[in-house]
DSSP file (Angstrom, degrees, kcal/mol; ACC not computed):
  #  RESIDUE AA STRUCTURE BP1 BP2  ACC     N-H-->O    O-->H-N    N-H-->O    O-->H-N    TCO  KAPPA ALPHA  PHI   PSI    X-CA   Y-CA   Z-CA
    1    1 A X              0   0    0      0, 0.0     2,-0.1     0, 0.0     3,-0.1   0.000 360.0 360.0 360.0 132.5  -13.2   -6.4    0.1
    2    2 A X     >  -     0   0    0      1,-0.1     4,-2.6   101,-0.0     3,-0.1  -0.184 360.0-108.2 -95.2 152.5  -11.3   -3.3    1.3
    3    3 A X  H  > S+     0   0    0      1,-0.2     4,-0.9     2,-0.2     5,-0.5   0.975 125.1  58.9 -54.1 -65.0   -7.6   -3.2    0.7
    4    4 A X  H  > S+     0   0    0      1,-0.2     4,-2.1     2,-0.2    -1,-0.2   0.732 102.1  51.2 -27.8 -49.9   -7.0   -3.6    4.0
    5    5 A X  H  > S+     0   0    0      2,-0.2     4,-2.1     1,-0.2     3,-0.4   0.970 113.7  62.0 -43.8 -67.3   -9.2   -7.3    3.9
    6    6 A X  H  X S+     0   0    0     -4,-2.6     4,-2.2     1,-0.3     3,-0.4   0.764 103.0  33.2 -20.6 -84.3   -6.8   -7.6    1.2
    7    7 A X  H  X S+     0   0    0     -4,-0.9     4,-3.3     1,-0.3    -1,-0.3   0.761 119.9  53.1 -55.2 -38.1   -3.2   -7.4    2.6
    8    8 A X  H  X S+     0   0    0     -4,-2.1     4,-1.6    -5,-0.5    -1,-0.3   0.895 111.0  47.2 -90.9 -23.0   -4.3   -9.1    5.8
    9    9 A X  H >X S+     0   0    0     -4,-2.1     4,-1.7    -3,-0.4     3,-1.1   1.000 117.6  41.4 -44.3 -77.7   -5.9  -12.1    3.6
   10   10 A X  H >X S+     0   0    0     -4,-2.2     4,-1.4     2,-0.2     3,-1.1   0.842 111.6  55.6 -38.2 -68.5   -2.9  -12.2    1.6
   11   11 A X  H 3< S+     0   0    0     -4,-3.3     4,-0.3     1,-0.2    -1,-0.2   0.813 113.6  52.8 -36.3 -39.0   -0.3  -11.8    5.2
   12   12 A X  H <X S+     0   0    0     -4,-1.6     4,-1.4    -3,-1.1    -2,-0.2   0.734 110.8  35.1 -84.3 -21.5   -2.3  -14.8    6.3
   13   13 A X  H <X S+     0   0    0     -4,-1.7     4,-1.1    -3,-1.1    -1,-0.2   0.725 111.9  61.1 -96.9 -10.9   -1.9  -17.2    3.5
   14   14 A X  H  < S+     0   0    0     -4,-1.4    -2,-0.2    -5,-0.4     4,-0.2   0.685 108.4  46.2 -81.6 -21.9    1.6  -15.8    3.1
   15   15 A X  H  > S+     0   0    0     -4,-0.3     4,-1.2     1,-0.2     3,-0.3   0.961 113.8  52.8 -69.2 -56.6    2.1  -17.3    7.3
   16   16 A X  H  X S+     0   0    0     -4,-1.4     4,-1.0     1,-0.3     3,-0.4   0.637 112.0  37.8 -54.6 -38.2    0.4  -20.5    6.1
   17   17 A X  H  X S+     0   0    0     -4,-1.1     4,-1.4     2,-0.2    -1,-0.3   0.468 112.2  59.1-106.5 -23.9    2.7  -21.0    3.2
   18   18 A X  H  > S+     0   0    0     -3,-0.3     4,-1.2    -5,-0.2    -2,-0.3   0.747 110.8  45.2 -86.0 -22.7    6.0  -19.6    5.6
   19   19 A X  H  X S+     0   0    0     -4,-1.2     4,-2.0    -3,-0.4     5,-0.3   0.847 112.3  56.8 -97.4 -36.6    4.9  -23.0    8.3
   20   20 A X  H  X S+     0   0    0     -4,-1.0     4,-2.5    -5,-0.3    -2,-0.2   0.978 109.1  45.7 -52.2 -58.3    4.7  -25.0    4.7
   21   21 A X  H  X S+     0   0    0     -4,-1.4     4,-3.3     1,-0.2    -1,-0.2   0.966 111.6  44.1 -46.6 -73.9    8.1  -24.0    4.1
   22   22 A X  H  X S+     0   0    0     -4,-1.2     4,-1.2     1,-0.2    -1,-0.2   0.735 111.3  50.3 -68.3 -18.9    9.8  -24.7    7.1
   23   23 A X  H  X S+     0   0    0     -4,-2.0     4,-1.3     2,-0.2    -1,-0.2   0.879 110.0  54.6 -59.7 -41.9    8.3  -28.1    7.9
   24   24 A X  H >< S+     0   0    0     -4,-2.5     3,-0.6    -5,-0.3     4,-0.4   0.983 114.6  41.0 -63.2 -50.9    9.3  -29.1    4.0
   25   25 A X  H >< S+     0   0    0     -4,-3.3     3,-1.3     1,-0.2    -1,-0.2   0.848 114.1  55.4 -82.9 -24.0   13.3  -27.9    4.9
   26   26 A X  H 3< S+     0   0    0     -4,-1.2    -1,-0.2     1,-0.3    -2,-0.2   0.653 108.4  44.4 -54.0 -30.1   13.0  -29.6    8.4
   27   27 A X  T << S+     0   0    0     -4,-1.3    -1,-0.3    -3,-0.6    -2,-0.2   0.586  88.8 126.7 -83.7 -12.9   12.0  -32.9    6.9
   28   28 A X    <   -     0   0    0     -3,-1.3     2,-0.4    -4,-0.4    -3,-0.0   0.118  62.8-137.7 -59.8 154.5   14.9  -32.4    4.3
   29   29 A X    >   -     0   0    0      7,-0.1     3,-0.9     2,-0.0     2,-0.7  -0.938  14.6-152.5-109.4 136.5   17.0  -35.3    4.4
   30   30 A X  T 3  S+     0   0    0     -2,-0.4     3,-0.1     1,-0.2    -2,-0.0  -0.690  93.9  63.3-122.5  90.9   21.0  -33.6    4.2
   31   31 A X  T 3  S+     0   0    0     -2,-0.7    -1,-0.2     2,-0.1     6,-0.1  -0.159  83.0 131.5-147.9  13.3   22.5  -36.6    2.6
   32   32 A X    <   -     0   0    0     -3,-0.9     2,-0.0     4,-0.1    -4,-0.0  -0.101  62.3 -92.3 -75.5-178.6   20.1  -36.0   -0.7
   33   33 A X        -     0   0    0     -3,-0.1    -2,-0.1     4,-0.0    -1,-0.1   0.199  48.8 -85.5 -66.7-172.4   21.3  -36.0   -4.2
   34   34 A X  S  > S+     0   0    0      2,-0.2     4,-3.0     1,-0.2     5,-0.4   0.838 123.6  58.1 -89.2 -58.5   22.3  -33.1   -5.9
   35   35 A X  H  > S+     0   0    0      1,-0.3     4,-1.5     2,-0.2    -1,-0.2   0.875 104.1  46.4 -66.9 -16.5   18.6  -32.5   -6.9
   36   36 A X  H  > S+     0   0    0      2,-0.2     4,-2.0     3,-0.1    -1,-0.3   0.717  99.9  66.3 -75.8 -29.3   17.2  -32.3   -3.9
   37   37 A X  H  > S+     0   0    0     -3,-0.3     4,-0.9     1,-0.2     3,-0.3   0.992 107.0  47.4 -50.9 -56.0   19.9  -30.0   -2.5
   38   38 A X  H >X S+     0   0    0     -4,-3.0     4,-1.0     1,-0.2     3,-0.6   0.820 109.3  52.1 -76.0 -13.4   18.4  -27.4   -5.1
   39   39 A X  H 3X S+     0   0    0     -4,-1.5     4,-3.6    -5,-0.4    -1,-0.2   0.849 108.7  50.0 -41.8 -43.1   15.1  -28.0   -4.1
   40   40 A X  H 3X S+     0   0    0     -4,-2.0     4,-0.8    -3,-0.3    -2,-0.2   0.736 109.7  46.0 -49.5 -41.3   16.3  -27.4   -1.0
   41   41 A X  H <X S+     0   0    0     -4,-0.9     4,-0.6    -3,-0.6    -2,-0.2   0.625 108.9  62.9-102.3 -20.5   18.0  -24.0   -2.1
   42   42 A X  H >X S+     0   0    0     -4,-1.0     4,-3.1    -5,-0.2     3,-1.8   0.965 103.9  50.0 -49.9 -88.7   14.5  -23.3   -4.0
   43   43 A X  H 3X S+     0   0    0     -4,-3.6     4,-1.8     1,-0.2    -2,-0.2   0.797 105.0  47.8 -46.5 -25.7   12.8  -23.4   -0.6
   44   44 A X  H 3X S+     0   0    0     -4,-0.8     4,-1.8     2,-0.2    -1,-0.2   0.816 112.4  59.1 -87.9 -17.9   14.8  -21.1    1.5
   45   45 A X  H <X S+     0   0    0     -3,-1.8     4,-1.8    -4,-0.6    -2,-0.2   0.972 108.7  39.1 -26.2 -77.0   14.4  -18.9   -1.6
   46   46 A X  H >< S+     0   0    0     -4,-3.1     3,-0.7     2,-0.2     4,-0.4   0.910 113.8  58.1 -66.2 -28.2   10.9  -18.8   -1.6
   47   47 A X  H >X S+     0   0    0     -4,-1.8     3,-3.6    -5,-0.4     4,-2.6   0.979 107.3  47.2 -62.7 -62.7   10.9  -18.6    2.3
   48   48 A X  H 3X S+     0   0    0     -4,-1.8     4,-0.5     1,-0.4    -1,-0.3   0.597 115.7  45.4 -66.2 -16.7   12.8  -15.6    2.3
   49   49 A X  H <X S+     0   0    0     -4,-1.8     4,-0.7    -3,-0.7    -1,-0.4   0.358 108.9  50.6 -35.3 -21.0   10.7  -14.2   -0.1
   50   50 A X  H <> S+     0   0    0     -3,-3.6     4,-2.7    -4,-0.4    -2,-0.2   0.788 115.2  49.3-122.9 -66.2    7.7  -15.3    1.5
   51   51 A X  H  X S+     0   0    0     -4,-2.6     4,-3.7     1,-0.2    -3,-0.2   0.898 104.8  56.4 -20.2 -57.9    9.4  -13.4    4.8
   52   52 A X  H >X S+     0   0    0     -4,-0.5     4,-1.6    -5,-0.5     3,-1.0   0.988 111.0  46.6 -55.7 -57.5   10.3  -10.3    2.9
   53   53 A X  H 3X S+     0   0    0     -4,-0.7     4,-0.5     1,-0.3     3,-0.3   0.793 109.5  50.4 -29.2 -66.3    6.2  -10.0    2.0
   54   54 A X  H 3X S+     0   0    0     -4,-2.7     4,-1.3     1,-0.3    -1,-0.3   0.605 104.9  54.5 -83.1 -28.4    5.1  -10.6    5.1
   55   55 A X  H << S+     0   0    0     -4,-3.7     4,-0.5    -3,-1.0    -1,-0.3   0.745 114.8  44.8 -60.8 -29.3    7.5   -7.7    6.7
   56   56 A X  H  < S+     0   0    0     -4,-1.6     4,-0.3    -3,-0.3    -2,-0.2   0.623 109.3  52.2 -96.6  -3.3    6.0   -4.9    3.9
   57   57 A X  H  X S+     0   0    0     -4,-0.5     4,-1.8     3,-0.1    -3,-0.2   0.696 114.0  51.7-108.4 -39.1    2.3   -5.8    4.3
   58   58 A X  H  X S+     0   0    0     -4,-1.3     4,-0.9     1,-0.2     5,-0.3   0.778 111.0  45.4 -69.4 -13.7    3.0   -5.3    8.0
   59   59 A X  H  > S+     0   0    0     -4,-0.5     4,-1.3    -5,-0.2    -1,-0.2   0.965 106.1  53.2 -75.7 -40.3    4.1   -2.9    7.6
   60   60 A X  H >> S+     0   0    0     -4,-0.3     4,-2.1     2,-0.2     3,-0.6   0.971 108.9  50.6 -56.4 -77.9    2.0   -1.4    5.5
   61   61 A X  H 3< S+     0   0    0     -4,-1.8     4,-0.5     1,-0.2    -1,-0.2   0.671 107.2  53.0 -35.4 -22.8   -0.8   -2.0    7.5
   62   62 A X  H 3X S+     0   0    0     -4,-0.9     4,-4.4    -5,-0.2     5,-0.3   0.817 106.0  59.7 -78.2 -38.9    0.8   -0.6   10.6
   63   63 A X  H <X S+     0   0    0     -4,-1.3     4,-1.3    -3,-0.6    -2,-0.2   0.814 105.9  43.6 -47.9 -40.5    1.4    2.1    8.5
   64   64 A X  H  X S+     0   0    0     -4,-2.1     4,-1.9     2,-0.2    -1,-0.2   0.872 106.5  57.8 -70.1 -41.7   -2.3    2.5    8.0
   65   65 A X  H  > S+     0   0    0     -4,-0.5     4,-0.8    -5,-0.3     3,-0.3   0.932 106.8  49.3 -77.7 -54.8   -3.2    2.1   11.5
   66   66 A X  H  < S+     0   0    0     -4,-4.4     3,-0.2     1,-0.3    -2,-0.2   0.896 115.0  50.0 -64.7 -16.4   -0.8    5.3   12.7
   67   67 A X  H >X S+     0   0    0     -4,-1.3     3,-1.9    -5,-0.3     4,-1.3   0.908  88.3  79.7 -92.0 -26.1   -2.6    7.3    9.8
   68   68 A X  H 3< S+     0   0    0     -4,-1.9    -1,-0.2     1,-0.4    -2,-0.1   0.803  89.5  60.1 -51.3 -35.3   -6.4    6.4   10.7
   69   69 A X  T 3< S+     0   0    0     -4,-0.8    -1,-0.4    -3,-0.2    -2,-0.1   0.306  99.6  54.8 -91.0  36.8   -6.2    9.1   13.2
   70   70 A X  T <4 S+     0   0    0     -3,-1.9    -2,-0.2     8,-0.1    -1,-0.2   0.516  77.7 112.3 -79.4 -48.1   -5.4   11.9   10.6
   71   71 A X     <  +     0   0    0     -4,-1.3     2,-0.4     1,-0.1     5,-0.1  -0.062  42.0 166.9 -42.8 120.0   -7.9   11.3    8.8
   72   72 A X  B >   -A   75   0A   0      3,-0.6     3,-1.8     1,-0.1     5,-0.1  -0.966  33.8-130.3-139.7 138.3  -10.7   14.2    8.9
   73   73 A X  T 3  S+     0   0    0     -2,-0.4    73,-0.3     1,-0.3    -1,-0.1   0.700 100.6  53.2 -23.8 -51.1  -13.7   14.7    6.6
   74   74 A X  T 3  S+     0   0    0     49,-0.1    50,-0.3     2,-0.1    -1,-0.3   0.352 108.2  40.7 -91.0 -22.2  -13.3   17.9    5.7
   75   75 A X  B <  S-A   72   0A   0     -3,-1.8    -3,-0.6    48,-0.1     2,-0.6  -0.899  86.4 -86.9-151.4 151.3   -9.7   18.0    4.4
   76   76 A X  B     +B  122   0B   0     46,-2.2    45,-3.0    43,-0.4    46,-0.5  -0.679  52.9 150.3 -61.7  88.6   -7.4   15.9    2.3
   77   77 A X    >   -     0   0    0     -2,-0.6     3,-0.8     1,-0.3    19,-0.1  -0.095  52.5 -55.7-118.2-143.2   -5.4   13.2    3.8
   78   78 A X  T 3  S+     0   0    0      1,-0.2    -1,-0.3   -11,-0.2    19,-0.2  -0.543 122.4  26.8 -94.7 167.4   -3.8    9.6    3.1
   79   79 A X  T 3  S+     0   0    0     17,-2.3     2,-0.5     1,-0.2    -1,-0.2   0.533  93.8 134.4  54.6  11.0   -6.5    7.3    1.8
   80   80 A X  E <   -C   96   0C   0     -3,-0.8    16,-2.1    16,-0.6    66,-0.2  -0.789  53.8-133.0 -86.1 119.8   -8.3   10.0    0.7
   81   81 A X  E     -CD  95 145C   0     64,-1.6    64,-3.1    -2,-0.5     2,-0.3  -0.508  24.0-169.2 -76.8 165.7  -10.1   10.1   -3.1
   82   82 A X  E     -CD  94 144C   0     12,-2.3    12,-2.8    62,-0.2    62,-0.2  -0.962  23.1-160.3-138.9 103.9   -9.5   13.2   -5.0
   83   83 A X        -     0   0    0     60,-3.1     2,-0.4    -2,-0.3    59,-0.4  -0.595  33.8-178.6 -73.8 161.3  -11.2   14.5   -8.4
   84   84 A X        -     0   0    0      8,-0.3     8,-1.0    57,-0.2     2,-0.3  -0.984  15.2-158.9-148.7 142.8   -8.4   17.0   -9.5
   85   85 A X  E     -FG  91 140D   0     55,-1.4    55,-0.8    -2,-0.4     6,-0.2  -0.704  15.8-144.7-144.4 112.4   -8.5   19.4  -12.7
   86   86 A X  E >   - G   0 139D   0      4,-1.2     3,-1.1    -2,-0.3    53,-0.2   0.320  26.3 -83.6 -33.0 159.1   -5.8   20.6  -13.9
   87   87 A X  T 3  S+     0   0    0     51,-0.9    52,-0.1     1,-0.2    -1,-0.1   0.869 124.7  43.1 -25.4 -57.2   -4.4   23.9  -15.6
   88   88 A X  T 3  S-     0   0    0      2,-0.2    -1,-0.2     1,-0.1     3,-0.1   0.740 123.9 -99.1 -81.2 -13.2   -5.5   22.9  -19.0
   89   89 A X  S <  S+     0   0    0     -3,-1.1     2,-0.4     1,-0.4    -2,-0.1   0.328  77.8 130.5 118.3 -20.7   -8.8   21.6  -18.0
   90   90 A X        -     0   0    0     -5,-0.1    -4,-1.2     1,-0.0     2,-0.4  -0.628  38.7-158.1 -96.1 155.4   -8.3   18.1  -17.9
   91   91 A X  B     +F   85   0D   0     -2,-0.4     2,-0.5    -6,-0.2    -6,-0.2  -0.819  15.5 174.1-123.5 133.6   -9.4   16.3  -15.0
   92   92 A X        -     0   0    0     -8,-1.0     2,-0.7    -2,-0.4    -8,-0.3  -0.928  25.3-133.1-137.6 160.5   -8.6   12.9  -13.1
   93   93 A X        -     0   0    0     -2,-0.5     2,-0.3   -10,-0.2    14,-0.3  -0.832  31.3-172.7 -96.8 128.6   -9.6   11.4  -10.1
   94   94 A X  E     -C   82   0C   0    -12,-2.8   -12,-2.3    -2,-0.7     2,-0.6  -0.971  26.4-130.7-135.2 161.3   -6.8    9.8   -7.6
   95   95 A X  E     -Ce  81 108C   0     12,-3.9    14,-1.4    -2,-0.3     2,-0.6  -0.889  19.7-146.7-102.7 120.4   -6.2    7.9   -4.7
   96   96 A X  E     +Ce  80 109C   0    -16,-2.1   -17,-2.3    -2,-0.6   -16,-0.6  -0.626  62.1  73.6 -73.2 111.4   -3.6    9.3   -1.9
   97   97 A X  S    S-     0   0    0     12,-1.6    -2,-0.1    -2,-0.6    19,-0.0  -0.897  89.2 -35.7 169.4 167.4   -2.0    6.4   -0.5
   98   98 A X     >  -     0   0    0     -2,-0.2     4,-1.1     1,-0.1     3,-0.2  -0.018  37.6-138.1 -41.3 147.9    0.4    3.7   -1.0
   99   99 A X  T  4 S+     0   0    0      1,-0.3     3,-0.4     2,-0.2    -1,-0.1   0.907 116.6  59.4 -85.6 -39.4    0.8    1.9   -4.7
  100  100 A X  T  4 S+     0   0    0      1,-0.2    -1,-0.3   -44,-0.0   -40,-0.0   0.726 105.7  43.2 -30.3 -31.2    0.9   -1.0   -2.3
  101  101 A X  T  4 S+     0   0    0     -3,-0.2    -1,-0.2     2,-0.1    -2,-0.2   0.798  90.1 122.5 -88.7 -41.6   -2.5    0.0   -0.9
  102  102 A X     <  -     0   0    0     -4,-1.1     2,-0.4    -3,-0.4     3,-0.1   0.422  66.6-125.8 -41.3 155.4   -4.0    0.6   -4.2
  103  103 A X    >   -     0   0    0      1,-0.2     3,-1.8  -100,-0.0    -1,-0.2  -0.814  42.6-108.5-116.2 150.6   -7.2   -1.1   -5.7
  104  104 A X  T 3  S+     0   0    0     -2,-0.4     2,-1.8     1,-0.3    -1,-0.2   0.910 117.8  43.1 -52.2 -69.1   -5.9   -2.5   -9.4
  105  105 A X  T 3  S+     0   0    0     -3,-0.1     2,-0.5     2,-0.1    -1,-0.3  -0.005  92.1  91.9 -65.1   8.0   -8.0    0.2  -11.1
  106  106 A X  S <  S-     0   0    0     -3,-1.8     2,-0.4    -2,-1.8   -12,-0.1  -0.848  70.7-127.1-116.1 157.7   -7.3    3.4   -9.0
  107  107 A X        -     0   0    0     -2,-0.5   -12,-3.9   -14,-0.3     2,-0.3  -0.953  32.2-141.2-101.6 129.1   -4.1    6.3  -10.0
  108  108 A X  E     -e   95   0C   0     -2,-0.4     2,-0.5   -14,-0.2   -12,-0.2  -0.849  27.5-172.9-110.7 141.9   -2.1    6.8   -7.1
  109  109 A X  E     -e   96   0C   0    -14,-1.4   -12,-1.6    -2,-0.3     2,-0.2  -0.971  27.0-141.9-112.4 125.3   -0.6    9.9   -5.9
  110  110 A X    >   -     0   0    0     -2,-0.5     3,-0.7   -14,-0.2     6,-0.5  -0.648  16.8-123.6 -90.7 161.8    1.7    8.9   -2.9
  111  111 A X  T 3  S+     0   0    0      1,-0.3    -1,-0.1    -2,-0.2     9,-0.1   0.010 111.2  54.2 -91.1  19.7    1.7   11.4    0.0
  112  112 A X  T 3  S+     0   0    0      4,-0.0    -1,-0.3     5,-0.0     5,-0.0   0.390  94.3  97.5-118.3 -38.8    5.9   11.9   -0.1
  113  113 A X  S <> S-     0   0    0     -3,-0.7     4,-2.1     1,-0.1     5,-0.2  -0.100  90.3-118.1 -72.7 157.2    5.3   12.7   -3.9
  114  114 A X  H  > S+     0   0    0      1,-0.2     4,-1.0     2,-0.2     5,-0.2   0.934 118.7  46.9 -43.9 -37.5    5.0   16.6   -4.9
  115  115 A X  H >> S+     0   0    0      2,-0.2     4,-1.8     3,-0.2     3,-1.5   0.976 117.6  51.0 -67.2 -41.6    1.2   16.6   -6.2
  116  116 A X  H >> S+     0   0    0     -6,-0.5     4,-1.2     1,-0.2     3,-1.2   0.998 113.4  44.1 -66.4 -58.5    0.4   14.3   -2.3
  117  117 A X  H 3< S+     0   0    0     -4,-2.1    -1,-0.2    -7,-0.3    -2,-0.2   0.489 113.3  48.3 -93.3  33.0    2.1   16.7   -0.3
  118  118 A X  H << S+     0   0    0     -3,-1.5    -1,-0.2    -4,-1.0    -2,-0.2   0.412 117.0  46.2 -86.1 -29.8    0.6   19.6   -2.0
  119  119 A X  H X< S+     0   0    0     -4,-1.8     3,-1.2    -3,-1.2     2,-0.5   0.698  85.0 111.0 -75.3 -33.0   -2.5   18.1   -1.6
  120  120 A X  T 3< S+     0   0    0     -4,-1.2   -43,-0.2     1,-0.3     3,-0.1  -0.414  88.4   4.8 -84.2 109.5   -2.2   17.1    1.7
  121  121 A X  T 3  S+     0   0    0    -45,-3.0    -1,-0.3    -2,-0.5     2,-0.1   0.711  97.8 123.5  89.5  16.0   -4.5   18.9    4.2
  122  122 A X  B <   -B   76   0B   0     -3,-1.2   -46,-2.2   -46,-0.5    -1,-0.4  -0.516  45.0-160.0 -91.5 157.5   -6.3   20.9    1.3
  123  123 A X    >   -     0   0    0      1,-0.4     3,-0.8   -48,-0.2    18,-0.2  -0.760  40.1 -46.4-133.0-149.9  -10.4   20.5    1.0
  124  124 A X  T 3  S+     0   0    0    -50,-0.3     2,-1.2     1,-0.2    -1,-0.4  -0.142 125.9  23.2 -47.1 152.6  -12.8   21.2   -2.1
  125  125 A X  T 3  S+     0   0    0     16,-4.4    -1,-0.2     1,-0.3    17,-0.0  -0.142  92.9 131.5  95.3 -38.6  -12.5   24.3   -4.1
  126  126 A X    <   -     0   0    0     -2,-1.2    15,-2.0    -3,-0.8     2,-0.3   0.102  51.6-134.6 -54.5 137.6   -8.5   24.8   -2.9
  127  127 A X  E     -H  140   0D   0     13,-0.2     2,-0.6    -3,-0.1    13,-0.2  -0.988  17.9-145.4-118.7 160.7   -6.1   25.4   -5.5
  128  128 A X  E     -H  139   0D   0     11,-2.2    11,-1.4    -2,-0.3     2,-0.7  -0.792  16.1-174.0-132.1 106.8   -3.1   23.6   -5.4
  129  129 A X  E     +H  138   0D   0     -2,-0.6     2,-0.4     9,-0.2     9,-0.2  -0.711  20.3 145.4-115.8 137.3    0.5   24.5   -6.4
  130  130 A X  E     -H  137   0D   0      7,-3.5     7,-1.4    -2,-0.7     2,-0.2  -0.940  44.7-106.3-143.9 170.7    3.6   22.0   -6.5
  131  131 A X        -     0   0    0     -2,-0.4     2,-0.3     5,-0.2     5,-0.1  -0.439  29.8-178.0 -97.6 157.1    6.6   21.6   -8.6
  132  132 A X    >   -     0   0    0     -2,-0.2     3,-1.3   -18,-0.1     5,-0.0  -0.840  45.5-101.1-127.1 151.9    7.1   18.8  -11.4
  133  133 A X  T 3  S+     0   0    0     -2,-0.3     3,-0.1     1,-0.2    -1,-0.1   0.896 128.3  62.8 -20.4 -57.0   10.4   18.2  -13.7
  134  134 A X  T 3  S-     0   0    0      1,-0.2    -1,-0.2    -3,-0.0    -3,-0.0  -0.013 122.5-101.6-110.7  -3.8    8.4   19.9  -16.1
  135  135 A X    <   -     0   0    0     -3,-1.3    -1,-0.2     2,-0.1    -5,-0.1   0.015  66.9 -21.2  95.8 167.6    8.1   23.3  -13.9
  136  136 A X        +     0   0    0     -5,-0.1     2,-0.5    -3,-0.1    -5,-0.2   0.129  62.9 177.5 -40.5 137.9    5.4   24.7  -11.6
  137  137 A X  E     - H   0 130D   0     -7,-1.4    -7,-3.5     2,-0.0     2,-0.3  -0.960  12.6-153.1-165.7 133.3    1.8   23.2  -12.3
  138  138 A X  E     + H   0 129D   0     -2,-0.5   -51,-0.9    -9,-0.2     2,-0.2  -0.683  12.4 179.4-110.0 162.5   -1.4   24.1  -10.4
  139  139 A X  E     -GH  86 128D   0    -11,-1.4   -11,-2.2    -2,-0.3     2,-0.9  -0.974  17.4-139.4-154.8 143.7   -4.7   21.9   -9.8
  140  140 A X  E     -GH  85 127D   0    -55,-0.8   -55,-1.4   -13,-0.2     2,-0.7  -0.892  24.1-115.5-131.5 141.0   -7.8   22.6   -8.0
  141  141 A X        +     0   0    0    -15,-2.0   -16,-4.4    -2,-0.9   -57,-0.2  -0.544  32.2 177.2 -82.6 118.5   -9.5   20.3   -6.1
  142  142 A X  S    S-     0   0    0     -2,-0.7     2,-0.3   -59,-0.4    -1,-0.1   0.944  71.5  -8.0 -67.3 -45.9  -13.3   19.4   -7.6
  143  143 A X        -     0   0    0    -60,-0.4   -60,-3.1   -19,-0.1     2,-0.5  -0.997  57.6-158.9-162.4 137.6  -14.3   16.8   -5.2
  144  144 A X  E     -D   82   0C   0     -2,-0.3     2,-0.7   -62,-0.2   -62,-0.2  -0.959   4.5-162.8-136.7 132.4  -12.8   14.6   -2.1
  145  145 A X  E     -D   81   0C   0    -64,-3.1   -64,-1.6    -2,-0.5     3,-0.1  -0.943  31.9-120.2-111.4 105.6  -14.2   11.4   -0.8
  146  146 A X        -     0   0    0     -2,-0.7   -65,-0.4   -73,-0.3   -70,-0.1   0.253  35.9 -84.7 -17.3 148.1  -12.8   10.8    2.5
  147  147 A X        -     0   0    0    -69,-0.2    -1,-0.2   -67,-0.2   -67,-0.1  -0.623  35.8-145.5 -79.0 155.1  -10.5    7.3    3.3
  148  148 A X        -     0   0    0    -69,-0.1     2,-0.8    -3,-0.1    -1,-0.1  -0.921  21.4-173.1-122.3  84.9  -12.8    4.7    4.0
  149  149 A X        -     0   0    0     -2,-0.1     2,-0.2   -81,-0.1    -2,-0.0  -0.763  20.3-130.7-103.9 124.4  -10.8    2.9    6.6
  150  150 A X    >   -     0   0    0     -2,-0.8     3,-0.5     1,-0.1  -146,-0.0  -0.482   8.6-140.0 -62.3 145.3  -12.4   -0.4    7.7
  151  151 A X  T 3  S+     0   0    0      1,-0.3    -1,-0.1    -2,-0.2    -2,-0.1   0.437  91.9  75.3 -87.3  -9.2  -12.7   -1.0   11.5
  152  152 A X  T 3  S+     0   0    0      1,-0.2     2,-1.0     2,-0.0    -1,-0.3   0.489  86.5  73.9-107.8 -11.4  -11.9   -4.5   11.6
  153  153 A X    <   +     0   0    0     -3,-0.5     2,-0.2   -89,-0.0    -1,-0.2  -0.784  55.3 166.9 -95.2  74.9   -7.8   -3.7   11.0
  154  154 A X        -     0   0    0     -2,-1.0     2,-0.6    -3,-0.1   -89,-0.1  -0.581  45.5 -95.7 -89.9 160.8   -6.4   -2.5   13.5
  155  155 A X        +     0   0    0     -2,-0.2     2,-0.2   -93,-0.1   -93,-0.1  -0.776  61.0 169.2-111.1 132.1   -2.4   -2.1   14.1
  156  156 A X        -     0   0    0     -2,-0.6     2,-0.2     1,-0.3   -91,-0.0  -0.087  41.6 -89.8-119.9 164.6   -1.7   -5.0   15.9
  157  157 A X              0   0    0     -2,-0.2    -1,-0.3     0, 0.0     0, 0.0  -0.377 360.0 360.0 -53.0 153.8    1.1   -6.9   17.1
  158  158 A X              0   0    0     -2,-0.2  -100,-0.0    -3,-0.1    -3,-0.0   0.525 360.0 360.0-109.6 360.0    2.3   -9.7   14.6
């Protein structure tokens, strides 16, 4: 499943659980006890929680949709992996993109951070300088694996 599959899985059970919600406080009886009030105050919680979600995974995903056409093979751009080796020799691999975006298992460099938009529009073999806390630090890029942006997501209406 692709991130993308992800977030829209997730947006969709997050709707399904947002019609759960508002049927439960529409049925609410407003003459309950005192525990049912906070039950009450429990659901509009989670709803507005539920709300919040479902505004940042569209978003995200819209997000996604304005970046697909950036994308080019040949050079570094969001969704793109990246082997990187550093100054000293050691080397890691990352994904550029949202932490949102992120597969549990990947290191993300987001594309507002120094290293992403040093990175950004680079291909193999480039070396790379951007500033840290920690003072100037170069990297050269080993190897980039294009984003793999699924076709079935498209930015959408909600």
């Amino acid at each position: 499943m692709t991130n993308e599959q992800r977030l829209e899985a997730e947006r969709r059970a997050l709707r399904e659980r947002e019609q759960q919600l508002i049927a439960g406080l529409v049925d609410s009886d407003s003459s309950s006890d005192r525990a049912d009030q906070a039950q009450v105050l429990e659901r509009v919680q989670e709803l507005q929680w539920v709300r919040d979600r479902i505004a940042e995974i569209s978003q995200l995903l819209a997000d996604l949709g304005h970046l697909r056409g950036q994308v080019t093979d040949d050079r570094i751009g969001v969704g793109a992996t990246v082997h990187l080796q550093y100054q000293d020799g050691s080397q890691e691999t990352v994904w550029l993109g949202s932490a949102g975006l992120a597969q549990n298992d990947e290191a993300v460099v987001t594309p507002s951070s120094p290293l992403g938009q040093a990175l950004l529009g680079q291909q193999v073999g480039d070396s790379v300088d951007y500033h840290t806390p920690a003072g100037p630090q170069r990297v050269r890029v080993m190897a980039v694996r294009p984003a793999q942006w699924s076709s079935e997501t498209a930015t959408r209406p909600d």
